[in-house]
C-alpha positions in Angstrom: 99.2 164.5 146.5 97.7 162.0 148.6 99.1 158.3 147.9 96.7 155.3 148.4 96.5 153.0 150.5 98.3 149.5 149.5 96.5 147.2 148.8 97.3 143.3 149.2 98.8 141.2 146.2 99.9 138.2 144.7 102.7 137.8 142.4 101.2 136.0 139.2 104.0 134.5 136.3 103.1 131.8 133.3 105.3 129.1 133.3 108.6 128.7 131.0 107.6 126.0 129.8 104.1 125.9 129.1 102.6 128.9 129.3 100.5 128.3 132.2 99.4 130.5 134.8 100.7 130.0 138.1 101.4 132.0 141.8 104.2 132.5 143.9 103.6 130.9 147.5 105.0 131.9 150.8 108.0 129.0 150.4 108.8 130.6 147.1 107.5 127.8 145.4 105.4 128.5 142.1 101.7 127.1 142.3 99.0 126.7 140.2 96.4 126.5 142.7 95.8 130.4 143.0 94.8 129.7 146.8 97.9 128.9 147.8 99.4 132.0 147.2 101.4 134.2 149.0 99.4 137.2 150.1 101.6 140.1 150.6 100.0 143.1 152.7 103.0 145.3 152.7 104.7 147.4 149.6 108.3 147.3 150.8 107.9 143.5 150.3 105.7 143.1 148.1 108.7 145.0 145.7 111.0 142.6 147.1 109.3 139.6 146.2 108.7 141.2 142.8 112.2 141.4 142.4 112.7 137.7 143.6 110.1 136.3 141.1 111.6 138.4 138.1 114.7 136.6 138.6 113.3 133.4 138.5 113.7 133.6 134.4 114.8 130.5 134.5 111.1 129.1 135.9 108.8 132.0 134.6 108.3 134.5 132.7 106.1 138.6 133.3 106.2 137.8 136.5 104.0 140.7 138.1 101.6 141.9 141.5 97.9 141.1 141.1 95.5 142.6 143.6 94.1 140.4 145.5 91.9 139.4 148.9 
């Protein structure tokens, strides 16, 4: 089975508080302006910042990777 090629992301989370949509930047810092994001071109971090967001519960919540270019 041939696996595909990764393609670059963003991590995307709403806000605790309000629901909103917003980004994860390169300063992990949470945005709302999606053009500031992070863009993450490799899995093995892309996994690790994952994991960094998801444990940010106390900030956002479903944070998750969005394709992205």
């Amino acid at each position: 089975m041939t696996r595909r090629p990764f393609a670059p992301k963003v991590i995307a989370a709403n806000d605790l508080f309000d629901g909103e949509a917003v980004w994860l930047t390169a300063d992990d810092a949470w945005t709302r302006d999606m053009g500031q994001a992070e863009l993450i071109e490799d899995e093995a971090i892309a996994d690790d910042r994952l994991l960094f967001a998801s444990a940010q519960a106390n900030v956002v919540v479903g944070a998750y990777l969005v394709d992205a270019k």
